[in-house]
C-alpha positions in Angstrom: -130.2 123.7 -85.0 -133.4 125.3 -85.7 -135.8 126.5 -82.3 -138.7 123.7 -83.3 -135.4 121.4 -83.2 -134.8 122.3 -79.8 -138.2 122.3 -78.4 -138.9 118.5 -80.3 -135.6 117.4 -77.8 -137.5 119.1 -74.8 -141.0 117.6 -75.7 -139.3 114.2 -75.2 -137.6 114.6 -72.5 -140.3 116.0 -70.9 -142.5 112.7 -71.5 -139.7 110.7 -70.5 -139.3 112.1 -67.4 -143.6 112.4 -66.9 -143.2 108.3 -68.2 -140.6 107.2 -65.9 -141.2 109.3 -62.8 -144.9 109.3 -62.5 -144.6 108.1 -59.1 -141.9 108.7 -55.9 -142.4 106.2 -53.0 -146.2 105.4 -53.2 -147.0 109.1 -53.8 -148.2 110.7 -57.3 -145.8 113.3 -58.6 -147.0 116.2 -61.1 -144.7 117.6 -63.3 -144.4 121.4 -63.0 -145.6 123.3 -66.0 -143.5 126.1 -65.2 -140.3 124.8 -65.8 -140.4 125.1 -69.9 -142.2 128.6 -69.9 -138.5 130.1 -70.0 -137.6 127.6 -72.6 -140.1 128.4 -74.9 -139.8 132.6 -74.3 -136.1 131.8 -75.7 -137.2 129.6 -78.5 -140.1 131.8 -79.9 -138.1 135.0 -80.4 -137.1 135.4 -83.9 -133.8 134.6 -85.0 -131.2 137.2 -86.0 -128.0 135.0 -86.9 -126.1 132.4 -85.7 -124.7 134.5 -82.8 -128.4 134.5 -81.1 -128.7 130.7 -82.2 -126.3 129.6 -80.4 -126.1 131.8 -76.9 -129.8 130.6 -77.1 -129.0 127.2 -77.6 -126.7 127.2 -74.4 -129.4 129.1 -72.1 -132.2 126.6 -73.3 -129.7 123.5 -73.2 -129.3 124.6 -69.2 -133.2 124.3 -68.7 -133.6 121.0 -70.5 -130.8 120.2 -68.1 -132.4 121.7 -65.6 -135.8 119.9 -65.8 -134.6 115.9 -65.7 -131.7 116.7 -63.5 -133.1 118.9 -60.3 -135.4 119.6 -57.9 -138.5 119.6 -60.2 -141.7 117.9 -59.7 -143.8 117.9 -56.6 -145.4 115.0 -54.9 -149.2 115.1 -53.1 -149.6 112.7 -49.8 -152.5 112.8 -47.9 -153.4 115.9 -49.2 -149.7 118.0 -48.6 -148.3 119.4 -51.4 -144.0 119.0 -51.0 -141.2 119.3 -53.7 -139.3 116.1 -54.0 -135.4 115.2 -55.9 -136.5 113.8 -59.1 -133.3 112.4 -61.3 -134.3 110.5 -64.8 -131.2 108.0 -65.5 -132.9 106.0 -67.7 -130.7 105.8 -71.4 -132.1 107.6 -74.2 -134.9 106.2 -76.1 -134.6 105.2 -80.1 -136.9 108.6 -80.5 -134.1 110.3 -78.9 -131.1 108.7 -80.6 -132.8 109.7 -83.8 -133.0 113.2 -82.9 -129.0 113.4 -81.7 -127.9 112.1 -84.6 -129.5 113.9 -87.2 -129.1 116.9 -85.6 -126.0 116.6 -83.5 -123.5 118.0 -86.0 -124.8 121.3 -86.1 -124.9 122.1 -82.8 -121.9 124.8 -82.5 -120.0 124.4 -79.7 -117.7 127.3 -78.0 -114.0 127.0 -77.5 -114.5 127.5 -73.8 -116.9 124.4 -74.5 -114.2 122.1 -75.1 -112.2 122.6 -72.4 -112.3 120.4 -69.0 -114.0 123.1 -66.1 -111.9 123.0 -63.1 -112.3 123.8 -59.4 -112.2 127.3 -58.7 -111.4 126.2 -54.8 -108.3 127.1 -53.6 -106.0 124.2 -53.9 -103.1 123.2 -51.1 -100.6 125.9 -51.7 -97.3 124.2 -52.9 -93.9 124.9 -51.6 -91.4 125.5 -53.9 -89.1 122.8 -54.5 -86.2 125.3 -53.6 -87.6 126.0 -50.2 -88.5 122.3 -49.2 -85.0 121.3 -50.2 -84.0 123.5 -47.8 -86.1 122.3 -45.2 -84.9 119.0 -45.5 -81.4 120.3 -45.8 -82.0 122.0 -42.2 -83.7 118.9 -40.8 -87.3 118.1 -41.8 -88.7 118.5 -38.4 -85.8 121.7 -37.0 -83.9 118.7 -35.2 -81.0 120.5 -33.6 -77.5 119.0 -35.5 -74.4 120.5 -34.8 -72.2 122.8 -32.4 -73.9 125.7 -31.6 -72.3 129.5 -32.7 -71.1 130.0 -28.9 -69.2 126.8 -28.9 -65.3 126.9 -28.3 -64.7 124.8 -31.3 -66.3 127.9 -33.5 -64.3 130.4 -32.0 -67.0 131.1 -29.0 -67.4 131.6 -25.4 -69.0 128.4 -24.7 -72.1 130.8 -23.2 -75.0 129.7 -24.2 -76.9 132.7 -26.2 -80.7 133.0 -27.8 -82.3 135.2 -29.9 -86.2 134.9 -29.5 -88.5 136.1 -31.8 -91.6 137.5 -30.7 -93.6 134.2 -30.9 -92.0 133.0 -28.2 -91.8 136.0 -26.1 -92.7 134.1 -22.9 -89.7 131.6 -23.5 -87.0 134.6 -23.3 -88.3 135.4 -19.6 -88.2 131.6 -18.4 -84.6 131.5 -20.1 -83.7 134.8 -17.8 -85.1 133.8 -14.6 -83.1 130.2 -15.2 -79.9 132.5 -15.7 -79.9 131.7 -19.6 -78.7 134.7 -22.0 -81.9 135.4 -23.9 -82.2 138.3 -25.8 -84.9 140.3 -27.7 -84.6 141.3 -31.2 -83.6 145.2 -32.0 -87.1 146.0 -33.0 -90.9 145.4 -32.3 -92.0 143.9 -35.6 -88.4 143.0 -37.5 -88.0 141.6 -40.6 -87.1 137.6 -41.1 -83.4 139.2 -42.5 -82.9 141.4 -39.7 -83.2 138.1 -36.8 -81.2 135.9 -39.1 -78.6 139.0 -39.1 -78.6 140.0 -35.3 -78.8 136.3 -34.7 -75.2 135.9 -37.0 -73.7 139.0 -35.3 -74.2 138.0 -31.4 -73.8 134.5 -32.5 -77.0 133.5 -31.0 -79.2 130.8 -32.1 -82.8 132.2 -33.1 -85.7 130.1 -31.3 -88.8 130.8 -33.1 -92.3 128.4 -33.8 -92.0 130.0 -37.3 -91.9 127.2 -39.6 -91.2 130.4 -42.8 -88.0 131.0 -41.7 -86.3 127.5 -42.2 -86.6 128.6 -45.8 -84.4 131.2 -45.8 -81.1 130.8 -48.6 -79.1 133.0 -46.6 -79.9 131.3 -43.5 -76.1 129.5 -42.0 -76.0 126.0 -40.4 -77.1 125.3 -36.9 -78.4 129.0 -36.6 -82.0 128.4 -36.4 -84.1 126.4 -34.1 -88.0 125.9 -34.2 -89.4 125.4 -31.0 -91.8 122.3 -31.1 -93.7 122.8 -27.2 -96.9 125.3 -27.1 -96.5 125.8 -23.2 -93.6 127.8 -22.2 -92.8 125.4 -19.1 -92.4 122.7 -21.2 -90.5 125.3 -24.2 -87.6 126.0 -21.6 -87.4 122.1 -20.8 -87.2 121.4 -24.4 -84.2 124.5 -25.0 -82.4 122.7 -21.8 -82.5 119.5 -23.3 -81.7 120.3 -27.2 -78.8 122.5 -26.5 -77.6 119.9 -23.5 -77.8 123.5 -20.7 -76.3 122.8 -17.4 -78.8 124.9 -15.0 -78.1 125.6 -11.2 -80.2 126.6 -8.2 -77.7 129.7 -8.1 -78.3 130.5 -11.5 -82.1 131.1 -10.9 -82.8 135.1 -11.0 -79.8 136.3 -11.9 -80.6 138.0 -14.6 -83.0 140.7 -15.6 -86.6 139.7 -17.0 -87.1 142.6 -18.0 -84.0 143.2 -20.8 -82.0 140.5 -20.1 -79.0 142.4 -18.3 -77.0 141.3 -15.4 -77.1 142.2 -11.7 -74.6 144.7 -10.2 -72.6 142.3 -8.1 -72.9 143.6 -4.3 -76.3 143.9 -3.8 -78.0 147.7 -2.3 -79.1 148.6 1.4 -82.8 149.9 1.6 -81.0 153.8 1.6 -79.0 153.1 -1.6 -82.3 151.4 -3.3 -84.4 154.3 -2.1 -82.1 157.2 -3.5 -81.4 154.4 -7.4 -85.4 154.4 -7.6 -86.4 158.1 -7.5 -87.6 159.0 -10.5 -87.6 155.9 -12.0 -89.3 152.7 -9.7 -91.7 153.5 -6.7 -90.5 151.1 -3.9 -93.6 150.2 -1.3 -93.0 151.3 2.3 -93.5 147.9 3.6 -90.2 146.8 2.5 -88.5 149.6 4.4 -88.7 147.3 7.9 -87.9 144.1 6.3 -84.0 144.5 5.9 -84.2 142.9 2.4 -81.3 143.1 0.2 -82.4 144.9 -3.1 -80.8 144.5 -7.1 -80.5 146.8 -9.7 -80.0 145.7 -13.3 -77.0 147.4 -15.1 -78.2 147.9 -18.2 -82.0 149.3 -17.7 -81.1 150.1 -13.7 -85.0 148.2 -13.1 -84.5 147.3 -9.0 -85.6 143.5 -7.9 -85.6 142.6 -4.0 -86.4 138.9 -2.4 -89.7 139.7 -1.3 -92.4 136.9 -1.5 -92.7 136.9 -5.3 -88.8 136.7 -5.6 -89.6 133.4 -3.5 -91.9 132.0 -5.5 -90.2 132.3 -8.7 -87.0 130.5 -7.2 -89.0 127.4 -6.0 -91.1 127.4 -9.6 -88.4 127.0 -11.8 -86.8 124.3 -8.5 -89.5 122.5 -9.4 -89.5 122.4 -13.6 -85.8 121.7 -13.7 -86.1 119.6 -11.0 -83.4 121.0 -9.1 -83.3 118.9 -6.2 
């Protein structure tokens, strides 16, 4: 298709949209003569082969498209000069069907052309069918199902024992101060294999709010558990109540916050706490007069006493177990 082709197409157009959208609302739109000057500067350069012809065709295809299909005319009303959406629906005139159809089979098309465009969006990212096969094989929702590793029946201690991952950090501590065994895996950022692993070995069940690490293959039954609570609170409620935990008032603070370790039995006079802290925990004066009993932790030696904080925790955790 030759350039005079082209801009015969554009003239009409151009007095179809002038014919058909002469007014907007009451108010008397101009066409703007500025939107064929690029079509035209494409059309009158000369013509060097069909390579030209047809990236020129493209660019002055996407200003005829342009020009009945945009933001291009301007209306006046009471004097103010605004740009106003213009779209010319109206079917193609006989002039127009004339034009197409003598001239329509030798407009060359690219291959790129002929294919559908798609979205360059990002899409919903799919799961693989292995991995949601093995959600539902777990349980859809992390339902608990099952004896747990610690359970007499599977060669345990019948003990209950978690492994928390670092999302639910605060959950280990409410587990500790409830007398629950709650530990924390070997290292600060650990692989998804090495809590599955240490989870195996300790035969612990791994509480986590990652969703990911359902998918796991190499992940054995009733080894996982995906906490469903946000507040930790209502986390250690839902642990006591999945894993059936019996949880007494003389359980509460028996075991270190801190690493999880147990208490040294017989508890230390203010002398033998004094002499276990130096160089390792300042103890304030104040408790010197009080005649408190103080605990050391046998695995990190940390020393606790039942001072007024002591208190407070007891009657917390009274209160969310409902321990009455």
């Amino acid at each position: 298709m030759d350039a005079q082709c082209l801009l015969q197409i554009f003239d009409v157009f151009k007095a179809k949209f002038v014919q058909e959208g002469a007014t907007h609302n009451g108010a008397t739109v101009h066409y703007s003569s500025n939107m064929n000057l690029g079509l035209k500067e494409i059309l009158e350069k000369p013509d060097v082969g069909n390579k030209i012809i047809r990236v020129e065709l493209h660019k002055a295809l996407d200003i005829v498209q342009a020009t009945v299909s945009s933001e291009c005319c301007q209306s006046i009303v009471d004097g103010i000069v605004s740009r106003i959406p213009c779209r010319n629906t109206m079917p193609m005139d006989e002039l127009l069907l004339k034009i197409v159809k003598k001239h329509g089979e030798k407009i060359l098309l690219r291959e790129s052309d002929r294919k559908p465009k798609t979205s360059k969006g990002k899409g919903k990212r799919r799961l693989p069918v292995v991995a949601i096969n093995r959600e539902k094989q777990l349980g859809n929702s992390s339902d608990w199902q099952g004896p747990p590793p610690w359970d007499s029946s599977l060669g345990g201690d019948g003990c209950p024992k978690f492994l928390c991952d670092v999302m639910v950090e605060g959950l280990a501590k409410h587990l500790r101060c409830v007398g629950i065994d709650a530990a924390n895996p070997y290292s600060k950022k650990p692989e998804s294999r090495e809590l599955i692993d240490q989870a195996s070995k300790e035969k612990r069940v791994l509480l986590t709010r990652d969703a990911k690490l359902l998918r796991y293959q190499y992940l054995i039954k009733n080894q996982i558990y995906r906490v469903k609570s946000l507040l930790k609170n209502e986390q250690l409620l839902e642990v006591i109540e999945v894993f059936q935990l019996k949880i007494s008032e003389d359980q509460l603070m028996s075991r270190c916050t801190k690493c999880n370790g147990k208490f040294i039995q017989k508890p230390l006079t203010t002398e033998e706490a004094v002499e276990a802290a130096k160089g390792f925990q300042r103890i304030p004066s104040c408790l010197f007069d009080k005649n408190l009993e103080f605990w050391q932790c046998m695995d990190c030696y940390q020393l606790y006493w039942e001072g007024t904080q002591y208190q407070n925790a007891v009657q917390k955790f009274i209160d969310v177990c409902k321990l009455y």
